[in-house]
Structures are given as C-alpha cells and as structure tokens.
C-alpha positions as CSV (number, residue, x, y, z in Angstrom):
1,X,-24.0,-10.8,-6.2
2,X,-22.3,-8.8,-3.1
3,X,-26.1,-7.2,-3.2
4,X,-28.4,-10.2,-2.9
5,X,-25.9,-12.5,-0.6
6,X,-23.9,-9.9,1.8
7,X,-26.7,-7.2,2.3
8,X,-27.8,-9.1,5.4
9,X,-24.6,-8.1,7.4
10,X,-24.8,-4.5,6.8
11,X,-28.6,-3.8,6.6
12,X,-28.8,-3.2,10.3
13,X,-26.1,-0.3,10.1
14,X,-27.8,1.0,6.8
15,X,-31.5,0.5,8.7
16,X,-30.2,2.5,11.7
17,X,-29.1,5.2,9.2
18,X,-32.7,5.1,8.0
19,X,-34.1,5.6,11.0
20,X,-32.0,8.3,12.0
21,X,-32.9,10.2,8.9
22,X,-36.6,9.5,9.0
23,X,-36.3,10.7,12.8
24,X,-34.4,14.1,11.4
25,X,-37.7,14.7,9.1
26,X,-36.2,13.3,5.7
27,X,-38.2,11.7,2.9
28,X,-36.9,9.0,0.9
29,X,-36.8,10.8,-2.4
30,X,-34.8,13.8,-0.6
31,X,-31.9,10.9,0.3
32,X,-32.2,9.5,-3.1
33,X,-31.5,13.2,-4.5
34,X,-28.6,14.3,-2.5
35,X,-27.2,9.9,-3.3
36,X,-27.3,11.7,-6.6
37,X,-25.6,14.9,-6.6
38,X,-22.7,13.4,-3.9
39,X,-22.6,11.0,-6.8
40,X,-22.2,13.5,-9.5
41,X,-19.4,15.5,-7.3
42,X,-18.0,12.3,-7.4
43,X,-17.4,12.1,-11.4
44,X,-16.2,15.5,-11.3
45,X,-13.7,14.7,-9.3
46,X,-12.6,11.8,-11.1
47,X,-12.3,15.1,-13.7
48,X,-10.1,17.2,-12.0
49,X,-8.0,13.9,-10.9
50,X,-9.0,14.2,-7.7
51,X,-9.1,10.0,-7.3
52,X,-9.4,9.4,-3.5
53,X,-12.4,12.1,-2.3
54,X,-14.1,11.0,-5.9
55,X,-14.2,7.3,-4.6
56,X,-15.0,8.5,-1.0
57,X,-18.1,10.6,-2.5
58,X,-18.9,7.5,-4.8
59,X,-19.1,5.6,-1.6
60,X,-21.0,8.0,0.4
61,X,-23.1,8.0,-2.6
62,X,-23.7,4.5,-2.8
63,X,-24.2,3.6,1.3
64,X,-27.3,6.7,0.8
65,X,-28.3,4.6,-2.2
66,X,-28.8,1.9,0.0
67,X,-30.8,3.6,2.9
68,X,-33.2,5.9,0.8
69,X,-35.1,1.9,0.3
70,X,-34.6,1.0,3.9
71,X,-36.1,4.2,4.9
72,X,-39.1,3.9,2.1
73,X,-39.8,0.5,3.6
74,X,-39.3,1.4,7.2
75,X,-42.1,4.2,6.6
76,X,-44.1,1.9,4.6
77,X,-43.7,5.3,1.5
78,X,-42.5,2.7,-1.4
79,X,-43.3,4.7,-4.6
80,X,-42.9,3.9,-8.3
81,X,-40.9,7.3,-8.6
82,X,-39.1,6.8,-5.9
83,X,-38.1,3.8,-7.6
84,X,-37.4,4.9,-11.2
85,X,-35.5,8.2,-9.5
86,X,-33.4,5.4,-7.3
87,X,-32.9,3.4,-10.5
88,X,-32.2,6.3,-13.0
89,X,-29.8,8.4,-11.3
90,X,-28.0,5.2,-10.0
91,X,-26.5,5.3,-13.7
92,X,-26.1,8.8,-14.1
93,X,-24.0,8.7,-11.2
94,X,-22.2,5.6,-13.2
95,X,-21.9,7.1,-16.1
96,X,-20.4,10.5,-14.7
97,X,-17.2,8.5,-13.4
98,X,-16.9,7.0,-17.2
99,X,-17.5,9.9,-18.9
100,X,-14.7,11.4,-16.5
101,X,-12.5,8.8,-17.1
102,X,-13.0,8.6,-21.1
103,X,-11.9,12.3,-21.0
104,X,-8.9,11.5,-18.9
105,X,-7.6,8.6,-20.2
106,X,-8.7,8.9,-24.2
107,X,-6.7,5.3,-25.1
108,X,-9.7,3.9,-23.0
109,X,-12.6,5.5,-24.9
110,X,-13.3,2.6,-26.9
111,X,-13.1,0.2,-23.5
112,X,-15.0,2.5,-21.7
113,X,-18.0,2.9,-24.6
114,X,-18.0,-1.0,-24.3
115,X,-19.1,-0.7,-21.0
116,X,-21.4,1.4,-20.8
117,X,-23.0,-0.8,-23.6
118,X,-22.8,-3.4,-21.6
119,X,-24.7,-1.7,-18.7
120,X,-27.2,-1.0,-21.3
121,X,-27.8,-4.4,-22.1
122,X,-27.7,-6.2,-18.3
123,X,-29.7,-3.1,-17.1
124,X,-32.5,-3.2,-20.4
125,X,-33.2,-7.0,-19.5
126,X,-32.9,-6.6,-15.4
127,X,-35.9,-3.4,-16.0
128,X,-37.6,-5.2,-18.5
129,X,-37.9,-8.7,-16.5
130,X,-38.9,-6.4,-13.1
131,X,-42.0,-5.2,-15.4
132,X,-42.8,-8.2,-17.0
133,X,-42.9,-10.6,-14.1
134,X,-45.7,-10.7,-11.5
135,X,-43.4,-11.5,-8.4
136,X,-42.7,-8.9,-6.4
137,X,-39.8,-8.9,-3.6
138,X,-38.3,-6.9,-1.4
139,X,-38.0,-4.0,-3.2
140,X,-40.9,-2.5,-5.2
141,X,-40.6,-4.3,-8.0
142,X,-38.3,-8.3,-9.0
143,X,-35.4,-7.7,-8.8
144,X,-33.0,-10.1,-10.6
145,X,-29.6,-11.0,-8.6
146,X,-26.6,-11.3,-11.0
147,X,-23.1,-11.2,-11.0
148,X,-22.5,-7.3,-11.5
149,X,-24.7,-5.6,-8.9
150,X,-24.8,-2.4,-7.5
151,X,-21.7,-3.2,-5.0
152,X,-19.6,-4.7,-7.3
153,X,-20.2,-1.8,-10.0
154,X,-19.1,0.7,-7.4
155,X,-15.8,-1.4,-6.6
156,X,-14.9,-1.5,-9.8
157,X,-15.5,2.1,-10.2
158,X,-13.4,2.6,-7.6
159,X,-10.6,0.5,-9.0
160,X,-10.9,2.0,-12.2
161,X,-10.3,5.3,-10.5
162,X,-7.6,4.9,-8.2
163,X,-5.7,2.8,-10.9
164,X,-5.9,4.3,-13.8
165,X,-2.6,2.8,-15.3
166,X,-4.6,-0.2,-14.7
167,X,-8.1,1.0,-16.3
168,X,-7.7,-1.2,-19.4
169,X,-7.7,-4.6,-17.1
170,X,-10.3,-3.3,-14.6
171,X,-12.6,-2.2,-17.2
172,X,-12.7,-5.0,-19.3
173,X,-13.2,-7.3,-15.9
174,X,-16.3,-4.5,-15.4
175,X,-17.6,-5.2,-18.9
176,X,-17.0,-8.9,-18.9
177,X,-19.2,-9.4,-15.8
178,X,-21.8,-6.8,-17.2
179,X,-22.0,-9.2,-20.2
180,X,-22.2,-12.4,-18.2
181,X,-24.6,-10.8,-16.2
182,X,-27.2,-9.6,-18.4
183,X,-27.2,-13.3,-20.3
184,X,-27.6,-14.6,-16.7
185,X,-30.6,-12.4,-16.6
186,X,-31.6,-13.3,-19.9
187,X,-31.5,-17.0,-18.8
188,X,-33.5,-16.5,-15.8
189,X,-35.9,-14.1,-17.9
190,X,-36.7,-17.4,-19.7
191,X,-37.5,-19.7,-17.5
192,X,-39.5,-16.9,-15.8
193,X,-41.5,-15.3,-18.5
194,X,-41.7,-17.9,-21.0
C-alpha cells in the first residue's frame, strides 16, 4: 500500500540516488546484488542480537532496493533478470531476518513458519498474475498493489526485531495482512484474468 500510494514523495530522492550511481559507472543488477548481501548482513545480525545496525542494514537494503528500478528505468536497461534477481533475493533478504528470529526466539517458530507461508501464498498469486496478465506498468512486468507491500514488510521486520518480547503480536499483524493481501490479489486476479 505504502508502495503504490507514498512512493511519489520519495521517488525524487531515490531518482537522484540513481542518478548518482549510474553517474559513478554502476549497473542496476550490481545495486540489486549488494541490496542483497547488506540485506543478508542484516539477518545475521538479527542472529547475533545485534537489533538496531540489523534494521539500519535492512533499511539500507531496502532504500537500494528501490533505486536499482529507478536506475534500470532512468537508463532505459529494464531486464527480465534484473527483475527476477530484484524479486528473488527481495525474499531471501526476508526470509534471513525470520530464520534469525525463529532461531532466537524458538516459542515463535510456529508464528514465524505461518508467515513465511503466508508470503508464499500473496507472493505465488502477485508473480503468477504479473505473468498472466497482458498489462504492463511501471515496472517490467503488472504489478498488483496490496495491503503488505515491500514497505510495510520491512516495517514490520523492523518491529519484529527491535521488539522481540512483542514478536508474537507483530508477527501475527505481518501474517494477517500477508493473508488479506494475497486474497486481495486473488480478487483482483479474477476480475483481471477471468
């Protein structure tokens, strides 16, 4: 949601940042790559309890995340495997924070298994839909707003993190909107493909 309606008012910061990094000699796919091993440093810090730089690195992460597209657009070098890299290690970097936190906090395991099946789902119907339909839009592919995007994953990643005597309420808020987001996908997926 934060994705699709609030990306206006920072797309000129992460467009600059593009710029700049196009202007140093950088590739998109080079940003997407080092988006994903910040991202991994990230979960291992959530290992070694290390809460605060882990969500900083998430973040740094996330904001490169962002500008490896702007930069493929601003350079006109949109790729399919610069998308399914984007895409692909978007959840590894996800599922290294869970994986962390499932080791740390074993009372959660179940919780946190939930989750990622939930991710599962609203990301097997929001990939599926993006091949299926014949719009395209911004991005290199459709791409289905819902309630749990990107930005809201990564705040509740970070909330999960910071608070972990809390990670019981702020995952099950996580998996509840995954879930209402992938039948909100399914719903649109409908009325689009049917």
């Amino acid at each position: 949601m934060l994705d699709t309606h609030a990306r206006k008012y920072v797309q000129p910061i992460i467009r600059d940042t593009a710029r700049s990094c196009l202007k140093m000699g950088l590739n998109p796919n080079q940003v997407t790559w080092a988006a994903w091993v910040i991202g991994m440093g990230a979960g291992m810090l959530v290992y070694f309890e290390r809460p605060i730089l882990a969500v900083f690195l998430l973040w740094v992460s996330g904001y490169l995340d962002a500008v490896d597209g702007s930069m493929a657009r601003e350079a006109n070098r949109m790729s399919a495997w610069g998308t399914l890299l984007d895409i692909t290690f978007d959840r590894i970097v996800e599922l290294g924070i869970i994986i962390s936190l499932a080791i740390r906090h074993p009372h959660s395991q179940l919780l946190l298994l939930l989750l990622t099946a939930s991710i599962v789902f609203s990301m097997t119907v929001f990939l599926t839909v993006g091949a299926l339909s014949e719009k395209k839009g911004l991005k290199s592919f459709y791409y289905q707003a819902g309630l749990a995007e990107r930005t809201e994953g990564l705040i509740l990643l970070s909330l999960m993190t910071l608070f972990p005597k809390d990670l019981l309420w702020s995952t099950g808020l996580f998996l509840v909107m995954e879930v209402l987001t992938g039948l909100q996908r399914m719903g649109e997926a409908k009325r689009l493909l049917a």
